[in-house]
N, C-alpha and C positions, 0 to 999 in steps of 0.2 A: 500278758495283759498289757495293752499299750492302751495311753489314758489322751482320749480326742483333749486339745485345749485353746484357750481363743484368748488372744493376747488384747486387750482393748486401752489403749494411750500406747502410740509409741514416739513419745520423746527418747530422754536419758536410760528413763529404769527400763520402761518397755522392751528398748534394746537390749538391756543388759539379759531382760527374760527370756529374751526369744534365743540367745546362744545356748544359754544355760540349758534352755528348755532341748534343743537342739542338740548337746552334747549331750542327754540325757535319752538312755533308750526306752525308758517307760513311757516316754512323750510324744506324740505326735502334734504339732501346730497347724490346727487347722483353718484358725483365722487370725486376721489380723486388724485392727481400725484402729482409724484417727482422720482427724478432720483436715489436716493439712497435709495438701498433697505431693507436698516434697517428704514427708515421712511415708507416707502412701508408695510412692515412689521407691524410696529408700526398700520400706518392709518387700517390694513385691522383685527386689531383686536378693535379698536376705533367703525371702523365704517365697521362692516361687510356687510351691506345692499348697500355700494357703491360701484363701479366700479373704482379698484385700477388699475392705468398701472404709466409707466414711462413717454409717451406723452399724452398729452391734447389734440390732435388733435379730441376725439372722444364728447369730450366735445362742444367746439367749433362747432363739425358738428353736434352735437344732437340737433333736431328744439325742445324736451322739455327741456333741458336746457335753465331757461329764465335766469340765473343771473352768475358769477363766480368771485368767492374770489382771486383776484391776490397776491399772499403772497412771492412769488420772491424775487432775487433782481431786482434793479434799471433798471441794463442794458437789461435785456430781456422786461419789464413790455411795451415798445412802442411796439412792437410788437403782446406780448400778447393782448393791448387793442385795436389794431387795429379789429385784429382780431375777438372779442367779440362783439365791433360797428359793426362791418360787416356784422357777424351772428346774428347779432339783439337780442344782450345779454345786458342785466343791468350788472355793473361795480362796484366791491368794491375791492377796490387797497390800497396796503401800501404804506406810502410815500418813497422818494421822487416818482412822477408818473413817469421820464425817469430819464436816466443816463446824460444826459445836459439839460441846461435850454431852450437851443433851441428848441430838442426834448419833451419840457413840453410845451412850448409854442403850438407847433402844437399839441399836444395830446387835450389842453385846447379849442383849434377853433374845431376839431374832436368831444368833445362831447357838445358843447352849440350847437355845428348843429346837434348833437345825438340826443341833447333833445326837439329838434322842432319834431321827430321821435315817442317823446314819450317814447324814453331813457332815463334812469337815470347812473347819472357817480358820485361815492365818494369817497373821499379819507379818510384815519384813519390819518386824523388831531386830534388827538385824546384829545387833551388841549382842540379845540372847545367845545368840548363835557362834559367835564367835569362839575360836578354841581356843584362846589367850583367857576369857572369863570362866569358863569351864573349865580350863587349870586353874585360875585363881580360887574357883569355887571349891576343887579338889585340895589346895592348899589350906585354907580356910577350914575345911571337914578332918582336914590330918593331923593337926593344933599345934605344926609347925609354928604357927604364929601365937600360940599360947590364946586367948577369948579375942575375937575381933572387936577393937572397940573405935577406929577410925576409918574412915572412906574418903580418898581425895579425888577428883576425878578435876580433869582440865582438859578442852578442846578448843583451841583456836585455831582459826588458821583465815587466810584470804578469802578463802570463798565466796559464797555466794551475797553481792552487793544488794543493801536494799535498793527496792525499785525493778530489781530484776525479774519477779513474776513470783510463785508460788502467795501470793496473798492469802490464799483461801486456807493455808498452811499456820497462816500466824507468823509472829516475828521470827528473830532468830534463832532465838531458846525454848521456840515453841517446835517451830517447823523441825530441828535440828537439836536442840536441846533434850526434849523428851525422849530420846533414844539415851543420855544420861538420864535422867530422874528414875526413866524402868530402869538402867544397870544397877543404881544403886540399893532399889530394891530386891533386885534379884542377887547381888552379892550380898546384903547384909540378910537375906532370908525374911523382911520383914515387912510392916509398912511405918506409911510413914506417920510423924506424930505432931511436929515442929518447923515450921520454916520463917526463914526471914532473910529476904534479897536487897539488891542496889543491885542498880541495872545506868544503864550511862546510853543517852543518846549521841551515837557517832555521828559527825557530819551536820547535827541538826537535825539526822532524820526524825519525824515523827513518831517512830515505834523505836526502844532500845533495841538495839544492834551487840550489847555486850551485855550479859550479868553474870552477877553469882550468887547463888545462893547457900546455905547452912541450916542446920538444924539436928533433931532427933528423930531415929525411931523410934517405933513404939518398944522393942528390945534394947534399947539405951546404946545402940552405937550411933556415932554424931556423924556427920559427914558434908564436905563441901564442894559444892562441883559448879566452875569456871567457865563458861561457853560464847563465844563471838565470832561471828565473822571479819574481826577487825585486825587480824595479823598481819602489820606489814602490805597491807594493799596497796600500795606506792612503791614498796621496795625496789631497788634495783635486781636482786634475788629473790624471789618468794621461799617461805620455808612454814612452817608449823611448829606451834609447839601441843605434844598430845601425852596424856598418861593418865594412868589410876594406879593409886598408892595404896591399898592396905597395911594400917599398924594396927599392931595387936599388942598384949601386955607383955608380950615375952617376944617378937620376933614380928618383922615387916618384910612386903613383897611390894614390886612396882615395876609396873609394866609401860614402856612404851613403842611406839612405832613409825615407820616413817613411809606408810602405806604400800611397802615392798614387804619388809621384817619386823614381825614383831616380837619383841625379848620380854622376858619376865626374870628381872635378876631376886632369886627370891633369900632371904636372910634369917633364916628359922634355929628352931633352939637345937634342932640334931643336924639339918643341912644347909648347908650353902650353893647355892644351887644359878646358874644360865641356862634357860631354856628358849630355844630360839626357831623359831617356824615361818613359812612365810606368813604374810597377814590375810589375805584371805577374802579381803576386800566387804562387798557389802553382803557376801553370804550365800547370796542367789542360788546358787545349787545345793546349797547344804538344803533351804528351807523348801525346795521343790523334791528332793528326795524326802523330805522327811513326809510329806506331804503324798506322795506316791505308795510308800511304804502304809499309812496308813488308810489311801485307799486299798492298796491292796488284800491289806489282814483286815482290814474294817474294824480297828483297832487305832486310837489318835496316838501318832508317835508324842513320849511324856515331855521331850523338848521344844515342842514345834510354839510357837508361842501364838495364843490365846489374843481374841479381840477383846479381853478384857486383860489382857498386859498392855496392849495399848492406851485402852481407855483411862485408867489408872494412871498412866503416864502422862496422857496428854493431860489430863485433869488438873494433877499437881504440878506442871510446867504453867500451867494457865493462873494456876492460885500464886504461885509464886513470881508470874507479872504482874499479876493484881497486886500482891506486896507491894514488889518494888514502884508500882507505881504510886503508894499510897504513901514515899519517902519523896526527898526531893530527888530527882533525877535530873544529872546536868547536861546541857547541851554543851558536846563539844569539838568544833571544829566546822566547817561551811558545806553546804552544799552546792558550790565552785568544786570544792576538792570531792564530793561524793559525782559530779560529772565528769572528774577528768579519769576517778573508778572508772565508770559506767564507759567512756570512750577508751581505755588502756583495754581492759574486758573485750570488749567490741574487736579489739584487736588481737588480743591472743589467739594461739592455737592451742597453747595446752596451756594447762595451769587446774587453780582448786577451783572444782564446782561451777564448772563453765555450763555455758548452757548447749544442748545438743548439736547446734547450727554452726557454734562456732568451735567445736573439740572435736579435732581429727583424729583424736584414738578414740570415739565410739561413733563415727559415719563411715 
C-alpha cells in the first residue's frame, strides 16, 4: 500500500519532510506548495514526479490524496486542517496546530471526532519521539532511580533571533519552548499543577527571548526547565548548552547532546550505566512511519503524539508568559547589538536555526 501525500509550506521543515517522505517507501509525494517561487523552484527539482503550484487547493480536492504534510506557519494551519478532516485526509502538522489556543482547542475536538472516521491527526512534538526520552522513560519505569521526584530540563542555544519571522509561533518559549513543557509532562507521567516564570527581554526586544520557569505536578515531582535563544549570539564560536536531568530519591540520569550524539550517563541504585546513539534530529521519519503504520493496520500507533499533546503544551508555555509577564521583566541589552544578530545571521551559512535561504545544508 503506498500512501499518495501533499507536502504544503516548503520552507525549513517542509524540506526536511519531503526527504524523509522520500526515503520512506510507504510514501509517494504527490504534491508540493508554496507561495514563493524560489522554493517552488527548489521542490520541483527535489521532487520532479510532484505536482508544484502555489495553492494547495488541488490537493485537498484530489480523493488520492490520503495524507498532507502541514509545514506552515501557525496562523494559516486551522484552516488548512479543517480542510484535510473534511476531504478525508490523514494530518501531519508542525507545532504549534493554531495561532491561539482557543483555536487548538477546537482543532483537538475536530480530530478525536476525526478519529472515530478512522482519521488519524499528528503533530511533530518531536521530544516525544526521540529515543534518548523513551530510554529516560524506561529508566524512570525500572526504579533505577528509586520515585522520580526532580526534572531539570535546559535548552539554549543561538538560534533563532527575534524579528526573524515565525510570529504567528509566539516568542521564544512559546514557539520553541513548548516542545519542553510537553517533555516534561511526558517524562513525569503527569500534568501540570504549579508554575512560576522570570523571563528577561534580550536586546530590548519587546517579547522575552529567555525564561524559566518551575513548579509542581499534579504527582508531586517539581521541575525546571531553562529555554532562550540567547546563547552566545555574538560569539566568536557558536556552541549550545542542552540537557534533561532526572533525580530521583535513590539514583539520577542526565542526558545531553550536541545535535550529532546524544548520551544518557545514567547513575541508578543496581547500574551505572553510558548510553550513547546518534541524536536523531527532529524525528521526521520516526513520526511519518509511525503515521503509515497506523494507516495501515487502521489502528493509531500508541506513540505518535496527539493534537492534544500539543495543545496542552502550547497552553501552559502561554500561561507561563503570562506569569512571567505579570513579574518585573528586565530589559537587557540594545537593539544596535540585536541588528548586528540580524546582519551576522544574514551572513552565515550554517549555524543554529538559520532560516531556509540562507543554510546550505537543507537547499
Amino acid at each position: 500500500m503506498i500512501i499518495n501525500v501533499a507536502v504544503i509550506g516548503f520552507g525549513r521543515m517542509g524540506r526536511c519532510y519531503l526527504r524523509a517522505l522520500q526515503d520512506n517507501p510507504d510514501y509517494q509525494v504527490t504534491h508540493v506548495y508554496d507561495p514563493s517561487p524560489e522554493c517552488r523552484e527548489l521542490a520541483a527539482r527535489q521532487a520532479p514526479e510532484a505536482h508544484i503550484d502555489t495553492s494547495e487547493d488541488d490537493a485537498f480536492n484530489d480523493p488520492a490524496v490520503q495524507a498532507v504534510c502541514l509545514c506552515a506557519l501557525a496562523d494559516v494551519r486551522p484552516q488548512q486542517i479543517r480542510r484535510a478532516l473534511a476531504a478525508g485526509k490523514h494530518v501531519i502538522t508542525e507545532k504549534p496546530i493554531a495561532d491561539t489556543n482557543e483555536r487548538e482547542w477546537e482543532l483537538v475536538a475536530l480530530a478525536e471526532e476525526a478519529l472515530q472516521r478512522g482519521l488519524f491527526c499528528t503533530v511533530n512534538m518531536y521530544l516525544l519521539n526521540s529515543w534518548y526520552h523513551h530510554e529516560m522513560r524506561r529508566i524512570i519505569d525500572s526504579g533505577e532511580l528509586g520515585e522520580l521526584a526532580i526534572i531539570r530540563i535546559c535548552h539554549m542555544t543561538p538560534g533563532l533571533a527575534p524579528g526573524e519571522g515565525h510570529e504567528a509561533e509566539g516568542p521564544s518559549f512559546h514557539d520553541c519552548g513548548m516542545h519542553y513543557v510537553g517533555l516534561v509532562r511526558f517524562l513525569s507521567q503527569s500534568e501540570y499543577k504549579t508554575w512560576h516564570a522570570q523571563a528577561l527581554r534580550m536586546w530590548s526586544w519587546k517579547d522575552p527571548w529567555w525564561l524559566q520557569a518551575h513548579g509542581t505536578m499534579q504527582n508531586g515531582v517539581v521541575y525546571d526547565v531553562t529555554q532562550g535563544f540567547v546563547y552566545g549570539q555574538l560569539s566568536k564560536d557558536q556552541t549550545h548548552n542542552s540537557y534533561v536531568e532526572l533525580i530521583g530519591t535513590q539514583g539520577f540520569c542526565h542526558m545531553t547532546h550536541d545535535f550529532k550524539t546524544a548520551v544518557i550517563n545514567l547513575h541508578g541504585v543496581n547500574v551505572t550505566e553510558r548510553i550513547e546513539h546518534p541524536h536523531g534530529g527532529k524525528n521526521v521519519d520516526v513520526l511519518i512511519r509511525q503515521m503509515a503504520e497506523s494507516i495501515k493496520t487502521g489502528q493509531r500507533h500508541p506513540d505518535m503524539p496527539r493534537f492534544r499533546d500539543s495543545a496542552i503544551a502550547s497552553e501552559m508555555a502561554w500561561k507561563m508568559l503570562d506569569d512571567a509577564r505579570s513579574h518585573e521583566m528586565p530589559a537587557i541589552g540594545t537593539l544596535d547589538e540585536l541588528e548586528r544578530i540580524h546582519e551576522r545571521r544574514r551572513n552565515m551559512t550554517d549555524g543554529y536555526g538559520l532560516l531556509p535561504r540562507h543554510n546550505k545544508n537543507i537547499t
